[in-house]
C-alpha positions in Angstrom: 1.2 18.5 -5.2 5.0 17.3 -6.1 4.8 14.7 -8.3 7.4 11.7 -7.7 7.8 9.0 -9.8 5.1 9.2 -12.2 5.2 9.0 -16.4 2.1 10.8 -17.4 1.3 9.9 -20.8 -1.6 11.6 -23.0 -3.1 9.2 -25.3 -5.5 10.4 -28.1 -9.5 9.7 -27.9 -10.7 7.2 -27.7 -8.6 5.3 -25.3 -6.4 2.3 -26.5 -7.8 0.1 -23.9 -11.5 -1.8 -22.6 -12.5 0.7 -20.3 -15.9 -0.8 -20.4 -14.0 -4.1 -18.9 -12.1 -2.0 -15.9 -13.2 -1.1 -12.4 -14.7 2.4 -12.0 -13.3 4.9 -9.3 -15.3 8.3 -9.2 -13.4 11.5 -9.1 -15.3 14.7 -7.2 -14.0 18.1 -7.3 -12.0 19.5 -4.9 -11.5 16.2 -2.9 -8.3 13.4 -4.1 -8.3 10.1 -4.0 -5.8 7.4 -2.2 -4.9 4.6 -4.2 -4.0 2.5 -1.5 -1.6 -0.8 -3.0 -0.5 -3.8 -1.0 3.2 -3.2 -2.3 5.2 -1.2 -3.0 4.0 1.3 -6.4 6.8 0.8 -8.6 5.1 2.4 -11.9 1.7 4.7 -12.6 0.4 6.0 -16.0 -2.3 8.6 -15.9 -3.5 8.6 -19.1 -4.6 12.7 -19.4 -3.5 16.2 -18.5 -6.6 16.8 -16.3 -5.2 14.8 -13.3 -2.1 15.5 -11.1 -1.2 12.8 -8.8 2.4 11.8 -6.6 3.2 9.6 -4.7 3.8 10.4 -0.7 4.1 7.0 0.3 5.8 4.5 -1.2 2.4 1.8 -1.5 0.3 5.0 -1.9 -1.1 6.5 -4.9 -2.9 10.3 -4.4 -4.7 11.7 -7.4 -6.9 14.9 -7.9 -8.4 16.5 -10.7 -6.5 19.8 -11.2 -8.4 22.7 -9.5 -8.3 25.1 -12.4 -10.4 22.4 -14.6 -13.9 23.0 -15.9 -14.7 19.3 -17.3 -13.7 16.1 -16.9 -14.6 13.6 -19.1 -13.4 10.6 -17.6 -9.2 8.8 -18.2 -7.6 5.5 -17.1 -4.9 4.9 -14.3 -2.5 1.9 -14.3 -0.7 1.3 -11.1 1.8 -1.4 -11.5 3.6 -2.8 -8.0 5.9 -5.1 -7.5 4.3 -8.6 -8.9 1.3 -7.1 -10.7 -0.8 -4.8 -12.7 -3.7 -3.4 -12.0 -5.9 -0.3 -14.1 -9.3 1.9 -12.9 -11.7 3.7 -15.4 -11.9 7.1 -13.6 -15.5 9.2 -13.7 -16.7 12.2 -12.9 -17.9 12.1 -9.4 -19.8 13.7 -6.3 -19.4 14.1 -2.9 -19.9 11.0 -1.0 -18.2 8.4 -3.7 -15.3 6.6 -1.5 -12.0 8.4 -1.8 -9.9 5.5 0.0 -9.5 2.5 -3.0 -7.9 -0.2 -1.7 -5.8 -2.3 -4.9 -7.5 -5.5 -4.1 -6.7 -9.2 -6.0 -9.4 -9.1 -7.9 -8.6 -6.0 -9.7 -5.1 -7.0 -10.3 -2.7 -9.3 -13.0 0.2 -10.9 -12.7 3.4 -9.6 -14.0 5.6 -12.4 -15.1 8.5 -10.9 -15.4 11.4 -13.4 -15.3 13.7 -12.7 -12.3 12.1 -10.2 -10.6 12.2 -12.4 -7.6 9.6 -12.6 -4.5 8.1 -9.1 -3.9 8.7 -7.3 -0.5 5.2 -7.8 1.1 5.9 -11.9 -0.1 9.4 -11.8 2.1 7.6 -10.2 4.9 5.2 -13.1 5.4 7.3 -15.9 5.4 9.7 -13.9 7.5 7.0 -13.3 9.7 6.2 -17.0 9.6 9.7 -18.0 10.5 9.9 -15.5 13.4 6.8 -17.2 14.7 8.9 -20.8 15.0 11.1 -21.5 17.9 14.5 -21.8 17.3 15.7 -24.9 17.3 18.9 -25.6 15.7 21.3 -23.0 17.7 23.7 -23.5 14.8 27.1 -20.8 15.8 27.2 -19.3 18.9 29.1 -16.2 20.1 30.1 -14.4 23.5 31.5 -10.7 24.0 30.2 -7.9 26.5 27.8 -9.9 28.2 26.4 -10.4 25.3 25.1 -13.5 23.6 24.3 -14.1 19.9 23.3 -16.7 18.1 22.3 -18.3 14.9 18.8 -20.4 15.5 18.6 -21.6 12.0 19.1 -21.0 8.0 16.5 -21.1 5.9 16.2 -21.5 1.3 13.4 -20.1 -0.7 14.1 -20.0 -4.4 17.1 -18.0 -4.4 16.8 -15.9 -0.8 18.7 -17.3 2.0 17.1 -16.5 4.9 19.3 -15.8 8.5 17.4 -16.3 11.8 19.8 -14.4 14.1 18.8 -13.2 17.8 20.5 -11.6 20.7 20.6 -12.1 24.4 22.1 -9.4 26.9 23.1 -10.7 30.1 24.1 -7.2 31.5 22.3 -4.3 33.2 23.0 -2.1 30.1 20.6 -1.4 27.2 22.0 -2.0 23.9 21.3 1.1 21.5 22.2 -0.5 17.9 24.2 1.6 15.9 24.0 -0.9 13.2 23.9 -4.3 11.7 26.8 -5.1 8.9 27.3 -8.2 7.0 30.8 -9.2 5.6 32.1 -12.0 4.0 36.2 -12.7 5.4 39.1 -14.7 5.1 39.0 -17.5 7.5 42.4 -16.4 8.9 44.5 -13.0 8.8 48.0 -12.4 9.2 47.8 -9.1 8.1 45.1 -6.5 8.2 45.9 -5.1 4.9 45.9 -8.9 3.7 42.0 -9.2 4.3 39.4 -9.4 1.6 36.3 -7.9 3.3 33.3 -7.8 0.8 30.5 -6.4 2.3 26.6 -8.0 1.7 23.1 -6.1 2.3 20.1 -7.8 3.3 16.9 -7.6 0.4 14.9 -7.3 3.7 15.2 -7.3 7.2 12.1 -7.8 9.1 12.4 -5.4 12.6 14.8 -2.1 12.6 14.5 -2.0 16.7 16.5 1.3 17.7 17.5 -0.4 20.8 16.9 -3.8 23.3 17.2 -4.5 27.0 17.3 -8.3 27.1 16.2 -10.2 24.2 16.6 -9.0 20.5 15.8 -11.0 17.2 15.2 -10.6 13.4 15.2 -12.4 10.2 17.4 -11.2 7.8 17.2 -12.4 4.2 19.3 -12.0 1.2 19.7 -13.3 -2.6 21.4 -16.5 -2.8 25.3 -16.2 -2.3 28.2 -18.5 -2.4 31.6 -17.5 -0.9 35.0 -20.1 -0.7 35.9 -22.7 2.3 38.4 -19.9 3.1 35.9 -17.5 3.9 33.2 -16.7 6.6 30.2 -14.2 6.9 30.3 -12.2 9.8 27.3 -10.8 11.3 28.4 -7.7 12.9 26.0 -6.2 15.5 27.7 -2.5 17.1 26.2 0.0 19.4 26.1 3.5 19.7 28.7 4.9 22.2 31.9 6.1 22.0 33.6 2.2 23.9 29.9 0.6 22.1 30.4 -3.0 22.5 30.0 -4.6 19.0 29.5 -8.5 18.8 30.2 -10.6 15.7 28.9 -13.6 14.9 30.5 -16.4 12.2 28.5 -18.3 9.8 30.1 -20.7 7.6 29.4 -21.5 4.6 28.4 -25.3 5.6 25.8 -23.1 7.6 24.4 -21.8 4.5 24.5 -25.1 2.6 22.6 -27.2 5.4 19.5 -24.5 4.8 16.3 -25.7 5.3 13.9 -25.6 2.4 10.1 -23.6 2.7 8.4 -23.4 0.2 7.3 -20.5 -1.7 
């Protein structure tokens, strides 16, 4: 198997750390075993030579012992996502022995790391939570193509700002998104070569919809940002045709400063 992203690391007998202390997971021959984590795997250690393991998902961990082996006499995996820590005493195992492990809270510890931020599967709840409410506050509007867009609200979490942006076509067309930029602009512009642009990427966006009909909206969030009275974000939604209609919205900064607070 192609390994990805892995730092294998041979430690000398015996092992540095409690194994007594960690969960066991059994490893048979000729079968592997999924490591399944609730974010995103950002680090694994296997601790021996005996083991190959890669990573074909980007929250899944796949381990085997390697064929030509004759013993194994048992190593230690730690699997580190984005907001924790977690390690696994591996054994010598049989058929039957579970080879699906889900990375459960239990299992795990925190990493406090100091600005690491809220992880992706935390930003996918409470965007998930927002796109449950119903918007309310209809704060900037815009018109073009018989299409309407709108922002419904802004909302603060730490330092994410989060945009709840949605789309209404009025026309007979579908609307096949091409894609979704964000730039901040000067407020007016005499002159094309005059303009600042500085373009922003969201930290997450909760749909990626190839296309809508009628109704479209999403939650985009990004890391806090501050931009000048002069300026504006524009939310610029185009489509995919040679004429494609593209729609930008304007949020002002005021926008961004009369965020609503969740917490975290």
């Amino acid at each position: 198997m192609k390994k990805i992203l892995l730092l294998l690391m041979v430690l000398s007998a015996p092992f540095v750390y409690a194994q007594d202390k960690l969960p066991v997971v059994y490893l048979p021959e000729n079968l592997t075993v999924h490591f399944i984590s609730p974010e995103p795997i950002q680090y694994v250690d296997i601790s021996t030579k005996e083991l190959i393991g890669d990573l074909p998902l980007k929250n899944v961990l796949r381990l085997k012992l390697r064929d030509s082996l004759k013993c194994f006499s048992g190593s230690v995996v730690t699997i580190a996502g984005e907001k924790f820590i977690a390690q696994y005493r591996l054994l010598p195992g049989y058929p039957g022995v579970p080879t699906e492990i889900n990375i459960v809270p239990e299992d795990m510890r925190p990493l406090d790391i100091s600005g690491i931020g809220l992880s992706q599967n935390q930003l996918k709840g409470l965007a998930l939570s927002l796109i449950a409410k119903r918007p309310d506050k209809r704060m900037e509007k815009v018109k073009a193509f018989g299409i309407k867009g709108q922002l419904n609200h802004v909302y603060t979490v730490g330092d994410y700002i989060f945009l709840d942006i949605s789309y209404n076509n009025k026309t007979n067309l579908k609307y096949d998104i091409a894609d979704f930029r964000f730039k901040v602009d000067d407020k007016k512009i005499t002159k094309a070569a005059n303009n600042q642009s500085v373009e922003i990427s969201p930290v997450y966006v909760l749909f990626s919809p190839p296309a809508f009909s009628k109704n479209y909206r999403n939650i985009f969030v990004f890391k806090k940002m501050s931009f000048p009275g002069n300026k504006v974000l524009h939310a610029e939604l185009s489509e995919k045709q040679l004429s494609g209609r593209i729609v930008t919205l304007s949020i002002s900064y005021q926008d961004i400063l009369d965020a609503d607070t969740l917490p975290n």
